[in-house]
Structures are given as structure tokens and as C-alpha cells.
VMD Tcl script that draws the C-alpha trace (Angstrom):
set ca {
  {43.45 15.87 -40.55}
  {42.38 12.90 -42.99}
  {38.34 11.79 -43.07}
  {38.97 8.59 -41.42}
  {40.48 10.31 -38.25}
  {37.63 12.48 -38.10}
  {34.91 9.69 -38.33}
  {37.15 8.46 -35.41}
  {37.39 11.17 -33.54}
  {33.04 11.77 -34.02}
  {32.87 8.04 -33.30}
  {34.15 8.40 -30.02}
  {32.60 11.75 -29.37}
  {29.31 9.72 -29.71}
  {30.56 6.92 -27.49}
  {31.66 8.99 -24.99}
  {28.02 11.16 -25.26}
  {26.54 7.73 -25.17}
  {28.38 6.26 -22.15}
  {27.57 9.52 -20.31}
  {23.62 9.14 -21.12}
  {23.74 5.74 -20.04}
  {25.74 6.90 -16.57}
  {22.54 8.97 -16.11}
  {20.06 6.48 -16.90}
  {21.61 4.22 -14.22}
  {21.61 6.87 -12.06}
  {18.12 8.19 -12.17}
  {17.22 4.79 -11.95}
  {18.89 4.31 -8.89}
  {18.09 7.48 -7.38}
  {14.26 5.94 -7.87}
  {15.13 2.65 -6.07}
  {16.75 3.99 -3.25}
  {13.51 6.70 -2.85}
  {11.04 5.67 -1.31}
  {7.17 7.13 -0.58}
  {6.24 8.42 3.17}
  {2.36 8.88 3.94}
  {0.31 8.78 7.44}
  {-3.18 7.11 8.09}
  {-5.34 9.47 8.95}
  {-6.98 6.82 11.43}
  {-6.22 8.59 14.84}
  {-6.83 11.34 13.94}
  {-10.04 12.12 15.42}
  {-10.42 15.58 17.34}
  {-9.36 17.18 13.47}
  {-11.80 18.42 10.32}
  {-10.14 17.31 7.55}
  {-9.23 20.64 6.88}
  {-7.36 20.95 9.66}
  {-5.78 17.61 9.73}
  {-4.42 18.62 6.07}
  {-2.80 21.73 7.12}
  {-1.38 19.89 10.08}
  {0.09 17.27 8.11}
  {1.22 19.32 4.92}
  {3.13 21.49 7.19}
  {5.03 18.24 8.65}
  {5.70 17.42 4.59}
  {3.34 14.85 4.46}
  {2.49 14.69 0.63}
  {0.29 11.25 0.60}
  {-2.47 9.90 3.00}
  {-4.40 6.81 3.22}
  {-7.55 8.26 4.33}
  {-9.90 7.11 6.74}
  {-12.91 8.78 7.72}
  {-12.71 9.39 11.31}
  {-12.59 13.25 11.33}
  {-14.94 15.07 13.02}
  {-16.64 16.61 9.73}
  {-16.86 12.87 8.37}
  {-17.71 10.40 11.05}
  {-17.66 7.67 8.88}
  {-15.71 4.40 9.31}
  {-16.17 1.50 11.99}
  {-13.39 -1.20 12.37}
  {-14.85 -4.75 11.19}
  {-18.61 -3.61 10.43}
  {-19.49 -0.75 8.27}
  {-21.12 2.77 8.54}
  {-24.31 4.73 7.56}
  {-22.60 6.36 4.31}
  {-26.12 8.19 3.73}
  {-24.80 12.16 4.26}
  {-21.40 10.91 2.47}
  {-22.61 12.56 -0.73}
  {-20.26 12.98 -3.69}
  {-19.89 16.56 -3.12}
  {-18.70 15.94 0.44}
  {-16.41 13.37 -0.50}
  {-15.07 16.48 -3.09}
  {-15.34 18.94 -0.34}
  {-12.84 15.82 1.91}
  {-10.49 15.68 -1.20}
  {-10.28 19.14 -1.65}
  {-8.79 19.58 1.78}
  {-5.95 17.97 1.56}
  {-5.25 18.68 -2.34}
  {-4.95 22.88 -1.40}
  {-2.23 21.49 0.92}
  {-0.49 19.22 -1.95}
  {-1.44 16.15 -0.32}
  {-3.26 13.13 -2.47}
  {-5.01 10.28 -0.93}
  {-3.71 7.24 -2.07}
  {-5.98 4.92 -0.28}
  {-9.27 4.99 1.54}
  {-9.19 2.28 4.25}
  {-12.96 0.55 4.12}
  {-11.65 -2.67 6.55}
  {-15.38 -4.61 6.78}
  {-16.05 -7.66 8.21}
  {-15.54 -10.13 4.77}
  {-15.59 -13.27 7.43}
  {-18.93 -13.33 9.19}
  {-20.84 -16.64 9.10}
  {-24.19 -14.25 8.37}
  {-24.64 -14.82 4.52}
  {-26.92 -11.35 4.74}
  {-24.46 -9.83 6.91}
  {-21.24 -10.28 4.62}
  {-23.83 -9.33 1.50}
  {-24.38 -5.91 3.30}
  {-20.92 -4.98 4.26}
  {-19.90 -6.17 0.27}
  {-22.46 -3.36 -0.81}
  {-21.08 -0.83 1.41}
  {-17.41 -1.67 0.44}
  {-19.18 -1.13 -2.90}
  {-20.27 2.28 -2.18}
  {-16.85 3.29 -1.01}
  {-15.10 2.41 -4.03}
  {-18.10 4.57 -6.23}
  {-17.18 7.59 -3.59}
  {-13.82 6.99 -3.96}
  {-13.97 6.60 -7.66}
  {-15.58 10.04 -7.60}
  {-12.27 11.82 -6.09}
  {-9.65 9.49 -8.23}
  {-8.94 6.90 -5.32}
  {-9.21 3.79 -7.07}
  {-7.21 1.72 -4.05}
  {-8.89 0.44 -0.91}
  {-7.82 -1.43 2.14}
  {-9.33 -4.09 4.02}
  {-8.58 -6.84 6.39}
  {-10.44 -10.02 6.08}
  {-12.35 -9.34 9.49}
  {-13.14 -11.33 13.00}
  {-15.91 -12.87 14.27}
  {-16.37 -14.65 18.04}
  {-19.41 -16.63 18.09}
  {-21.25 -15.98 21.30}
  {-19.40 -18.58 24.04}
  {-16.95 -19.11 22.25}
  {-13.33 -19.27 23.76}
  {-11.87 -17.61 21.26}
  {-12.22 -15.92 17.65}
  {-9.24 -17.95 15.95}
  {-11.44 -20.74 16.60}
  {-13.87 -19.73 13.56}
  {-10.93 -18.38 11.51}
  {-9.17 -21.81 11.02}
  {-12.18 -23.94 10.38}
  {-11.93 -25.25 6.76}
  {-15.77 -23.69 5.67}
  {-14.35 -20.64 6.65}
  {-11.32 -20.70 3.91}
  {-14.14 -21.60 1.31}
  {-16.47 -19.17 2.05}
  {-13.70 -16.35 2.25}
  {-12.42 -17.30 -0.78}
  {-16.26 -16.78 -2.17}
  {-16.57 -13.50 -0.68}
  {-13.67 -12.22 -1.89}
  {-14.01 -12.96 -5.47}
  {-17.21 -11.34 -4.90}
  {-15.10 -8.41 -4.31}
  {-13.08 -8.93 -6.87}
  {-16.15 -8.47 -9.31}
  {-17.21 -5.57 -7.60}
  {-13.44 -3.65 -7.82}
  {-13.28 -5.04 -11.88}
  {-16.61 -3.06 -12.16}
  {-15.14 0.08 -10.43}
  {-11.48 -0.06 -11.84}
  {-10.93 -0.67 -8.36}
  {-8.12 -2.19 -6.06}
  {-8.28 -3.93 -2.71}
  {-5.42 -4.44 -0.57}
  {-6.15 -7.14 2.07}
  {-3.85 -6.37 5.35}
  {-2.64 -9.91 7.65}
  {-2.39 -9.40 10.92}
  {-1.21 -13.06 12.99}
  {-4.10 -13.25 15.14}
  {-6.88 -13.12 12.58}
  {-7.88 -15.30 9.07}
  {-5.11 -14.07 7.14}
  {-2.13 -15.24 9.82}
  {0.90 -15.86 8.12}
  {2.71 -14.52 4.94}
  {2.13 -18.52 3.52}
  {-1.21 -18.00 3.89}
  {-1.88 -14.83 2.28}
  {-0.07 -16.04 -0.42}
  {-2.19 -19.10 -1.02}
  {-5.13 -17.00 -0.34}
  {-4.04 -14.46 -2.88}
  {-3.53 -17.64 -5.06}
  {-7.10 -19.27 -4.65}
  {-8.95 -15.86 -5.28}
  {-7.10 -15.79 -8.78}
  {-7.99 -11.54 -9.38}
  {-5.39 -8.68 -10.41}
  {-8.25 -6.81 -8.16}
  {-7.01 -8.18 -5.14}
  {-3.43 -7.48 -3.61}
  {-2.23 -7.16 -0.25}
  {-0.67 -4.11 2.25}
  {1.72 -5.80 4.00}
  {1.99 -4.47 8.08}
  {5.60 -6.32 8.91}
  {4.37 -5.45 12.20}
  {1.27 -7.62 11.86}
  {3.31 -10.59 11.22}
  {6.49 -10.51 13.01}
  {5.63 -12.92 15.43}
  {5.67 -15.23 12.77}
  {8.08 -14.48 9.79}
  {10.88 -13.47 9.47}
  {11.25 -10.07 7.23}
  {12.75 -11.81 4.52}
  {9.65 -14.29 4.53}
  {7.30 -11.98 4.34}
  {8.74 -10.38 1.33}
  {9.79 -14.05 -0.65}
  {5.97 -15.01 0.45}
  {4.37 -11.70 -0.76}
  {6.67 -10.00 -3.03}
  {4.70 -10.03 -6.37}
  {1.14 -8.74 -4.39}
  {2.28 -5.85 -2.41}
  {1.30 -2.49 -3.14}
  {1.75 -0.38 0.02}
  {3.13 -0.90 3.09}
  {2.26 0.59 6.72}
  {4.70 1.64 9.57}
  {4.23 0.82 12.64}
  {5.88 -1.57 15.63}
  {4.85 -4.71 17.60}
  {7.11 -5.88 20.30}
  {7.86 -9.87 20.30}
  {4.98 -11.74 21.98}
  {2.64 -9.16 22.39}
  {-0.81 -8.85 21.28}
  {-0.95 -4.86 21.27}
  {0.76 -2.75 17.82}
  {2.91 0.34 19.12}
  {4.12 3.80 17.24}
  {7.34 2.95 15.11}
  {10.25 2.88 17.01}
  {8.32 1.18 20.20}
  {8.79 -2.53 18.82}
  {10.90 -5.11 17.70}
  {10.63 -4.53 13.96}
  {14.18 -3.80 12.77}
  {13.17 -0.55 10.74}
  {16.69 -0.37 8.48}
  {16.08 -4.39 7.27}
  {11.91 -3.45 6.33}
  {13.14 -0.15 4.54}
  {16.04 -1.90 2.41}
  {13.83 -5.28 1.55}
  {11.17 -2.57 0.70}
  {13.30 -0.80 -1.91}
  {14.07 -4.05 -3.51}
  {10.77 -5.75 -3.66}
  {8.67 -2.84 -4.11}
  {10.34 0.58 -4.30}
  {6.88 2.41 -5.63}
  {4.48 1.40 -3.21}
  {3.85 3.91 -0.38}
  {4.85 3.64 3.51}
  {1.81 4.91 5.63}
  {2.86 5.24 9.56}
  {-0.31 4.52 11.42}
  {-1.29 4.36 14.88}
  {-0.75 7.56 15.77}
  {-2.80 10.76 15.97}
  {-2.27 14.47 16.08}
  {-0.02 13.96 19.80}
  {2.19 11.35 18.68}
  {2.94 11.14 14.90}
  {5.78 13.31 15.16}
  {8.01 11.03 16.65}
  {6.94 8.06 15.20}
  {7.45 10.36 11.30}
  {10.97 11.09 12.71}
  {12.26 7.80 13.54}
  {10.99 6.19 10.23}
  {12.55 9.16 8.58}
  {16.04 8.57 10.27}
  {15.32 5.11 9.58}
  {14.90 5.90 5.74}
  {18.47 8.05 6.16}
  {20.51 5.67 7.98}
  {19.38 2.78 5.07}
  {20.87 5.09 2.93}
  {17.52 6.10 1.14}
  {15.99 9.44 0.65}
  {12.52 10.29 0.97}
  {10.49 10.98 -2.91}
}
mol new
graphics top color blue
foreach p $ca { graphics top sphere $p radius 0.5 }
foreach p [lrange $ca 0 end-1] q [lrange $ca 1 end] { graphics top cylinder $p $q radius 0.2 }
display resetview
């Protein structure tokens, strides 16, 4: 056989090697996209140590948690106000960690969710120190993400709380406080994910957006709860609106007109749409199914996992 038909023959060899390498590539890659990450809040969960909750969990295959401290061995978190963090040393905070790591479970968030919207100048200065100190103690363990809303406030008399979210001081002073926080997560290498939710300051996916927008900070991101907003967007919305911010995602349900959130499966939210929009948008960032404790998470974990099936996804 001459030289030039084996230079041929190795030339094609090589194509064919490289074709096949490139077949994988696009493969893996895909594989990647159409994976997508399944945690749990550990909100509800309140009649559990945090030892036992990660035993519970880690036998379920839950491999990623957005922690909040509402166990019974760390009594530590109050929706829209903040908490005495004086016994939360950074040894307990280890000793918290720990837990779930011996069970192969990481925390990927800590939710903080203080009040960022009260009129009180002193009283939004206090709950921006204690954010503070969560991001140190969370710093301490490797959790470098934290979730917030922007918080509500009803003056006294008032008819209702939406009243003081849409006034235009309101916008400006948010917009202050959060860069504050911005400055404060920059100093801690920190991340905070502000959740919407329809009936509070940060209403619509537009708005979170132009929010996002005004504050100007890498620091500052959102978790977008499609629940939160279905009332008013669309799915698709949501995602066009908030696309470029999102970094995690929760699961849970809201049925159409109706104040009160519900377990996945419970609601309106068409789960196969959210899980497909998810893996184009943002494939990486993590689902966490919330509102539901140590009674009730089962279900709502199998639906969004037949959910994740039925899209044609697997769970990573």
C-alpha cells in the first residue's frame, strides 16, 4: 500500500476519532442540560434536630438543602424580622453543617428573609446587621448564597400592606437598602437571592427586573417561586423577564386566584412547562420544594420527580 493511501487511511482514522469525541461532547453536554438539581427547604421542618432531619432526608436522596433554621436544636429564623443569633456560635453552625454533610447532603442556601422594607430607618439598619451576621456564619460553613424577600409592612390602620409597597418613597428607599446589602455580600463574597411573591414589593417579574436593574450589583440576584407569580405572568414571562438573574428556583403550587401557596402538585402551576423553561434558562441552578415538612414532602418530592421524568429530564 503506497504512503499517500496510508496518510488517507490515518486521515480518516483521525476524523472518524474526532467526529466520535465530538458525538460525546454533545452528548455530555446534553446529558447536563436535560439534568437538573432537586433540594428541599428545610423550613417546615420543625419537630426535627438537624441531625435527624438529615438522615430523614438523605435516606429520601435528597443531596442539597436550602437551610433554614427552624429545627429544634437551632431555633433561629423569624419570617420578615430577624432572630437573637447570640448562642449561634461558629462551632454550632459547624456542628448544623456537619449533620447533613455525614449524610452527603450540602446546603446550598441559608434562607435569612428580613424585613428590607420597613419605614423604621433603625429598624431596617438592625435587620441589615443581622443579615450581616448570617452571611459571616454562613461564610464559616462555605454557604456563600442567601435568600431573602424584600419584606411587608402594614402601618397600624391601615387597610392594607400593598398600600406602603407601591408608594414611590418606598421604591427609593428599597433600592437604598438593598445596595446596602449589596456592600455588605461584596464584603463577605456573598450572594443574595431576592424571592417575588405578587402580593408584596417585588410583584411582578417586570418589576424585579427593573429592581434588579436600579440596584446595579452582581451581589444581588433573584430565586424565582413561579408559584409566587402566577397570578400574574405567564411562565414564559417570568423567565424572558428574569432569565439572566436567576440562580435557584423553589417548588411549590398556588392555585389561580388564591392568596394561600400549596405542596406541588396542589396548584395550577403546569410543572412539565416550569421544568423544561428551567433547563433552558438556567439548567445549574437548584429546585428546592418547600412548604412541606416531615408529613408531607414525600408526595410533593414524588410528583416533582415524575414531573422531572415525564419532561424528559433526569435528576443530577
Amino acid at each position: 500500500m503506497g504512503q499517500d493511501a496510508l496518510s488517507r487511511r490515518e486521515a480518516a482514522r483521525l476524523a472518524g476519532m474526532a467526529a466520535l469525541a465530538g458525538a460525546g461532547l454533545a452528548n455530555a453536554q446534553r446529558a447536563r442540560r436535560n439534568a437538573v438539581t432537586l433540594g428541599m427547604s428545610t423550613a417546615q421542618f420543625r419537630q426535627q434536630t438537624n441531625a435527624e432531619l438529615a438522615k430523614l432526608l438523605g435516606g429520601e436522596g435528597i443531596r442539597t438543602i436550602q437551610l433554614f433554621l427552624t429545627q429544634t436544636d437551632s431555633n433561629y429564623w423569624k419570617y420578615n424580622s430577624r432572630s437573637d443569633l447570640t448562642g449561634l456560635t461558629p462551632e454550632r453552625m459547624e456542628a448544623i453543617a456537619s449533620a447533613y454533610r455525614s449524610e452527603g447532603i450540602s446546603i446550598d442556601s441559608i434562607g435569612v428573609y428580613a424585613n428590607l422594607i420597613h419605614p423604621d430607618p433603625s429598624e431596617r439598619s438592625a435587620n441589615l446587621r443581622y443579615f450581616e451576621a448570617m452571611m459571616k456564619l454562613g461564610a464559616g460553613v462555605g454557604v456563600r448564597t442567601f435568600v431573602t424577600e424584600a419584606g411587608h409592612y402594614q402601618a397600624e390602620g391601615a387597610a392594607s400592606r400593598e398600600q406602603h409597597h407601591w408608594q414611590e418613597q418606598t421604591w427609593r428607599t428599597v433600592v437604598d437598602t438593598v445596595k446596602g446589602l449589596a456592600r455588605a455580600a461584596e464584603s463577605h463574597n456573598a450572594v443574595v437571592l431576592l424571592e417575588p411573591y405578587f402580593q408584596g414589593f417585588l410583584a411582578t417579574a417586570k418589576r424585579v427586573r427593573t429592581f434588579l436593574e436600579a440596584v446595579g450589583s452582581p451581589r444581588i440576584r433573584t430565586l424565582l417561586d413561579p408559584a409566587n407569580l402566577l397570578e400574574v405572568n405567564d411562565l414564559e414571562e417570568m423567565f424572558l423577564q428574569l432569565g439572566p438573574w436567576i440562580e435557584a428556583f423553589h417548588a411549590k403550587d398556588r392555585k389561580l386566584h388564591v392568596t394561600r401557596g400549596v405542596a406541588a402538585g396542589e396548584g395550577d402551576l403546569d410543572y412539565r412547562k416550569f421544568l423544561l423553561l428551567v433547563t433552558e434558562y438556567k439548567s445549574h441552578a437548584p429546585i428546592i420544594v418547600e412548604y412541606v415538612g416531615a408529613d408531607t414532602f414525600r408526595g410533593a418530592l414524588a410528583y416533582v420527580r415524575r414531573a422531572i421524568r415525564e419532561a424528559g429530564l433526569v435528576e443530577g
